[in-house]
C-alpha positions as CSV (number, residue, x, y, z in Angstrom):
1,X,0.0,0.0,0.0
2,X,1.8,3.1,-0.9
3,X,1.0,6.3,0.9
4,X,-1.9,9.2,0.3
5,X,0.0,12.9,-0.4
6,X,-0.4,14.6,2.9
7,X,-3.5,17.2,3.0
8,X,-0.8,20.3,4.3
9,X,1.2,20.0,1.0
10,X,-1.9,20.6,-1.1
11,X,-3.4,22.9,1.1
12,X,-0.3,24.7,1.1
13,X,-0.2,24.3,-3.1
14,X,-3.2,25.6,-3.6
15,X,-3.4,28.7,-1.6
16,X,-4.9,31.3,-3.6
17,X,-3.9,35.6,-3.9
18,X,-7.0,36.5,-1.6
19,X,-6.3,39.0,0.9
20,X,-8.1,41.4,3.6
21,X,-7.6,44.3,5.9
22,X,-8.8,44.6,9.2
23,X,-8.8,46.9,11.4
24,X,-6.6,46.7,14.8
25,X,-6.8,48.9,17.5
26,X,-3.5,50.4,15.8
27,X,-4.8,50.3,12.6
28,X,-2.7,47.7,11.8
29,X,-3.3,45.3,9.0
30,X,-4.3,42.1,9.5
31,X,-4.4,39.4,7.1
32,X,-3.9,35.5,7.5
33,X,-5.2,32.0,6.9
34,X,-5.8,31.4,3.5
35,X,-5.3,35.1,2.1
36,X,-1.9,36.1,0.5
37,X,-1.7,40.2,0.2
38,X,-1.8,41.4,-3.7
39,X,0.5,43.5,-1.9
40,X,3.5,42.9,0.5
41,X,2.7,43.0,4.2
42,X,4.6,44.6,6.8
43,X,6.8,42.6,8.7
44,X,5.4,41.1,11.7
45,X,6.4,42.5,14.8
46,X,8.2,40.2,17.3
47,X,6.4,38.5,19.6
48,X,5.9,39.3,23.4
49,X,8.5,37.0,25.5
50,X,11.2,36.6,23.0
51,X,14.5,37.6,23.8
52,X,17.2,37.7,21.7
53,X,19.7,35.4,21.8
54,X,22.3,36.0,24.1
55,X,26.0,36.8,22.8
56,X,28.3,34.5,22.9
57,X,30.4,34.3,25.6
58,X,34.4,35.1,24.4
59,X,36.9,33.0,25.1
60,X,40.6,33.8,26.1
61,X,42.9,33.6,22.8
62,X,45.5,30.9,23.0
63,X,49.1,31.7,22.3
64,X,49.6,31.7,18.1
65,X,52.1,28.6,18.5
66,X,49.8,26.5,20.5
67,X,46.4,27.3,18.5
68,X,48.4,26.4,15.5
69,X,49.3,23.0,16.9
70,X,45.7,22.1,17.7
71,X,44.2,23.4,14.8
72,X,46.6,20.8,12.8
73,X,46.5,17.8,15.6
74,X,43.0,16.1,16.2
75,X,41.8,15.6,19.4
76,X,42.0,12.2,20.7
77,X,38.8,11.0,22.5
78,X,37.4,7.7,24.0
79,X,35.8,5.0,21.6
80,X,33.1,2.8,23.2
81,X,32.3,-0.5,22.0
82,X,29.2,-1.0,20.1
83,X,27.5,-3.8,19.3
84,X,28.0,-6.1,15.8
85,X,25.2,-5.2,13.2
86,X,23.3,-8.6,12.5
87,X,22.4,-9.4,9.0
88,X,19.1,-9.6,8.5
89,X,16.5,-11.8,6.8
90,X,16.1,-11.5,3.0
91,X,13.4,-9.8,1.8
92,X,11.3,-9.6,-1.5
93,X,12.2,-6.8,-3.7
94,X,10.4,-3.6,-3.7
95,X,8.1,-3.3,-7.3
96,X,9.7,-1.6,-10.1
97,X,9.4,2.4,-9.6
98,X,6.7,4.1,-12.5
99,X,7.5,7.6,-11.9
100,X,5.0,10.4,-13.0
101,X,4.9,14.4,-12.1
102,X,2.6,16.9,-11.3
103,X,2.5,20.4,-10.5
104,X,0.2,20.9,-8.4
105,X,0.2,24.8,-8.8
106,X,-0.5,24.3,-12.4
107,X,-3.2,22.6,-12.3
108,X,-4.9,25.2,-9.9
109,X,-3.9,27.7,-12.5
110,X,-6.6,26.0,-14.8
111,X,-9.0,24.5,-12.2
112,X,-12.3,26.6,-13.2
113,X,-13.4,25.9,-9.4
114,X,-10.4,27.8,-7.9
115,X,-10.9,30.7,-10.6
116,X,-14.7,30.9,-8.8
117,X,-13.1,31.2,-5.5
118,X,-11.0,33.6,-6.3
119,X,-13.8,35.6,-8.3
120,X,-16.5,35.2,-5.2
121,X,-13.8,35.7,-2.7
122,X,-11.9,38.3,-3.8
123,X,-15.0,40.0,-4.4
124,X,-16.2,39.9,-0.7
125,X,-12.7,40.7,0.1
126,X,-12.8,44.3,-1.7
127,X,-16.0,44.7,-0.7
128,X,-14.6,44.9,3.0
129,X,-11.7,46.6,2.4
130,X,-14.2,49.2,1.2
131,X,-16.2,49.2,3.7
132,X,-13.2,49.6,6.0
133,X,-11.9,52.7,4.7
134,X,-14.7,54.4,4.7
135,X,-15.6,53.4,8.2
136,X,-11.6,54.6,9.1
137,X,-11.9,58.4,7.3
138,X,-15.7,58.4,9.5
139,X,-13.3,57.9,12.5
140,X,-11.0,60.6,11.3
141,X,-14.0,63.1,10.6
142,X,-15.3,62.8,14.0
143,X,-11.9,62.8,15.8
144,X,-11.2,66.1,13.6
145,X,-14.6,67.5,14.5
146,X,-14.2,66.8,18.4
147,X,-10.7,68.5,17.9
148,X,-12.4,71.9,16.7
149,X,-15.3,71.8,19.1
150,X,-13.0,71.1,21.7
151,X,-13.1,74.7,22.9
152,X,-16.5,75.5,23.2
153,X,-17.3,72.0,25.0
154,X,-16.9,71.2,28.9
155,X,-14.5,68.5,29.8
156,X,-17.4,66.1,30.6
157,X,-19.1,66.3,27.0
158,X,-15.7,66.2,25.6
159,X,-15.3,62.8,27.5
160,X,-18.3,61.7,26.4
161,X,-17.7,61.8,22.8
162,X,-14.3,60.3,23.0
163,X,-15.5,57.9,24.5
164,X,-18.5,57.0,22.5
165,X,-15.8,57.1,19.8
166,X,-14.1,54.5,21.5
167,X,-16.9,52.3,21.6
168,X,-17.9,52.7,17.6
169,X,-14.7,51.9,16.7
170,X,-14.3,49.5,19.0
171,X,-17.4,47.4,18.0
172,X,-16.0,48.2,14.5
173,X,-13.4,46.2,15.1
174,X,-15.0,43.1,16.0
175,X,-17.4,43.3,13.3
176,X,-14.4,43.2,10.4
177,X,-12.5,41.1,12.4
178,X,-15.7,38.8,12.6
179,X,-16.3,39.6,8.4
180,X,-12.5,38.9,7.8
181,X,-13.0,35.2,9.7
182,X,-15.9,34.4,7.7
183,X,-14.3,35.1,4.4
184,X,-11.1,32.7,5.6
185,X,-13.1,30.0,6.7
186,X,-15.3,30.2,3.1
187,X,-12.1,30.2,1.4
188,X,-10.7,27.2,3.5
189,X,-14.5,25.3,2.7
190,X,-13.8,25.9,-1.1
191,X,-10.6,25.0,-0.9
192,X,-11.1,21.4,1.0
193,X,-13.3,20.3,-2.0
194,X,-10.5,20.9,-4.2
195,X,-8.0,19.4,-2.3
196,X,-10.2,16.4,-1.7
197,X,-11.0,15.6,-5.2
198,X,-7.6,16.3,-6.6
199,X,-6.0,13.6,-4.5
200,X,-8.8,11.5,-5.9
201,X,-8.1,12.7,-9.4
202,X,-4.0,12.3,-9.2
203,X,-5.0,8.9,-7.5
204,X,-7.1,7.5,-10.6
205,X,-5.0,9.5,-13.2
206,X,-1.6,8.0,-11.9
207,X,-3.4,4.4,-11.9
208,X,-4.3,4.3,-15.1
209,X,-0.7,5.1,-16.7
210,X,1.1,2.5,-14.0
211,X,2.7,5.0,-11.7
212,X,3.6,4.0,-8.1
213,X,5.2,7.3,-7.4
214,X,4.3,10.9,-8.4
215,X,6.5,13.7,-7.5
216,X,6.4,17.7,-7.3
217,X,7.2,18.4,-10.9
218,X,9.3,22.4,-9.3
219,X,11.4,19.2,-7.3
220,X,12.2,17.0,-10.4
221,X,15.3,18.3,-12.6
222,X,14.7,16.2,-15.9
223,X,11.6,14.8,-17.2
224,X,9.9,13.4,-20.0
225,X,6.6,14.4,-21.4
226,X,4.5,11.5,-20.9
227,X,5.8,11.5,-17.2
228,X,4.0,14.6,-16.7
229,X,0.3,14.0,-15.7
230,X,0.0,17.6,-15.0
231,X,-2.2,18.9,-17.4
232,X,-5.0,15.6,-17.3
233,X,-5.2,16.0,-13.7
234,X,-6.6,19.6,-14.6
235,X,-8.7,18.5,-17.4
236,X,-10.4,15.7,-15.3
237,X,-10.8,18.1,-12.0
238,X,-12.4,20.3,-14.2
239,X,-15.3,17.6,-15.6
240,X,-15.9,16.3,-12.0
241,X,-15.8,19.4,-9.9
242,X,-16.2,22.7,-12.5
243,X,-17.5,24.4,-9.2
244,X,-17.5,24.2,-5.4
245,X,-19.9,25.2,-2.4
246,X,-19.0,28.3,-1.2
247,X,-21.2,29.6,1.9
248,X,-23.2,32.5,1.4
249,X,-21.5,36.3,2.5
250,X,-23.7,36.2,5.2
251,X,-23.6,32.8,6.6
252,X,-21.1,32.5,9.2
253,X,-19.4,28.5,8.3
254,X,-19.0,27.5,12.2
255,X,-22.4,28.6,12.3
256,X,-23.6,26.4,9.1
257,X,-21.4,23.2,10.7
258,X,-23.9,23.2,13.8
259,X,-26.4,22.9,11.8
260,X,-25.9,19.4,10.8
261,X,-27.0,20.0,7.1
262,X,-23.5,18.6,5.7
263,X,-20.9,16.9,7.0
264,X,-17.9,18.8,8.7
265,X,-14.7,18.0,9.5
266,X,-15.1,16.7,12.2
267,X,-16.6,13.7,11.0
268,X,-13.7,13.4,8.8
269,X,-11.5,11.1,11.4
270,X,-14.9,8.6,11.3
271,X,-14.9,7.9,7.4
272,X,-13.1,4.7,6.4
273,X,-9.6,5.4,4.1
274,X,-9.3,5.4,0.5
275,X,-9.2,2.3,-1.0
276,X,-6.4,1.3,-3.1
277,X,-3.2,2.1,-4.0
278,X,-2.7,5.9,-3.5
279,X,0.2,7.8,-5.2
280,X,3.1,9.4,-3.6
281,X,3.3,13.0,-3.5
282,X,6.5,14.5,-1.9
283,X,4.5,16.6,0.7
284,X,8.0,18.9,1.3
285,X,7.2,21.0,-2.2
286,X,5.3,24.2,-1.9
287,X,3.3,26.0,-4.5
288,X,5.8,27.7,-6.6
């Protein structure tokens, strides 16, 4: 039985360029999960508790004559005994290796499921980076209007405003930070179809043509063509899943799970596992 490719390496492969914005109490931006910025994000701060490493600690310099000496003489150290290797029991051959490779990345590229992702998606995305910024110049406006009134107000009305500022932005917050989850988690429903029925796909594509092993084409130096299953993994994903589910914008996927109108992942560990020999997939390439 030869092993299923691991569900992080395609998750990882088929990550798409979704991204979103949300607002932190700094204003930061926050993205994460299954978005990757159009643009580059700032570098992530360091996180509370680290320390840096400490120095290391210098040691005295030996005279030039005697470092010399023990650069050029080895040290001599004790040896134990181990024990004697046995041999061991022959064994039957392993079967002849059928190699095939597949870019996993590529096929994505012409899955007509992750292009509708990344059309619904990235629309709800803009849509809340929209949203966002005009929600951030309201906060301006009022902060610059409570700036200008500031003389002609008591300290306790002035309080009052900032503080009902506070709270709108505050709620604000939550609610994108709530709007940025539910995007995620859609994308990461979409995506699981995908992933699921490509292993399927590579699966039945690599049986048919003999292969016992299939490999990350971006890992594979030299190759022939008809080693490259590539482009008929894309061709059957696309006739068996043109489309995915993908939750409605305002239905919150946790919230959908309790329901108990499809299965979730956590029923995954209680389905039986694929029958059949399964391709290998080296799980160490990413997406490139």
């Amino acid at each position: 039985m030869m092993r299923l490719c691991t569900k992080a390496a395609l998750l990882g492969a088929v990550c798409l360029s979704l991204s979103v914005n949300v607002v932190s109490p700094a204003h930061a931006q926050s993205g994460g999960g299954w978005f990757v910025p159009k643009a580059a994000q700032p570098a992530a701060p360091a996180q509370a508790g680290r320390h840096a490493a400490p120095a290391p600690v210098a040691m005295p310099s030996a005279p030039a004559d005697s470092q010399e000496a023990a650069d050029q003489t080895p040290p001599v150290l004790p040896q134990p005994n181990i024990p004697t290797a046995p041999d061991v029991a022959k064994e039957a051959p392993p079967p002849t290796t059928i190699i095939g490779v597949i870019s996993v990345g590529g096929v994505m590229r012409q899955s007509t499921a992750a292009a509708q992702i990344e059309r619904v998606l990235g629309g709800r995305r803009d849509a809340l980076a929209q949203d966002l910024q005009k929600e951030q110049a309201a906060w301006r406006d009022e902060q610059q209007t409570l700036q200008s009134q500031a003389k002609s107000m008591g300290s306790d009305q002035i309080q009052a405003r900032e503080r009902a500022l506070q709270a709108r932005v505050m709620k604000a917050q939550r609610d994108f930070r709530n709007r940025n989850r539910i995007i995620q988690e859609a994308a990461q429903v979409s995506l699981n179809q995908i992933e699921r029925e490509l292993v399927q796909v590579i699966q039945k594509v690599s049986t048919a043509h003999g292969m016992n092993l299939v490999l990350h084409s971006e890992q594979v130096a030299l190759h022939v063509d008809g080693q490259d299953i590539t482009n008929e993994v894309a061709v059957q994903l696309n006739k068996i899943l043109p489309s995915v589910f993908i939750p409605d914008a305002n239905v919150d996927p946790e919230e959908l799970a309790k329901s108990g109108k499809m299965p979730t992942t956590a029923d995954a560990p209680q389905q039986g596992p694929a029958t059949g020999p399964a391709p290998v997939v080296n799980p160490a390439a990413g997406n490139q």
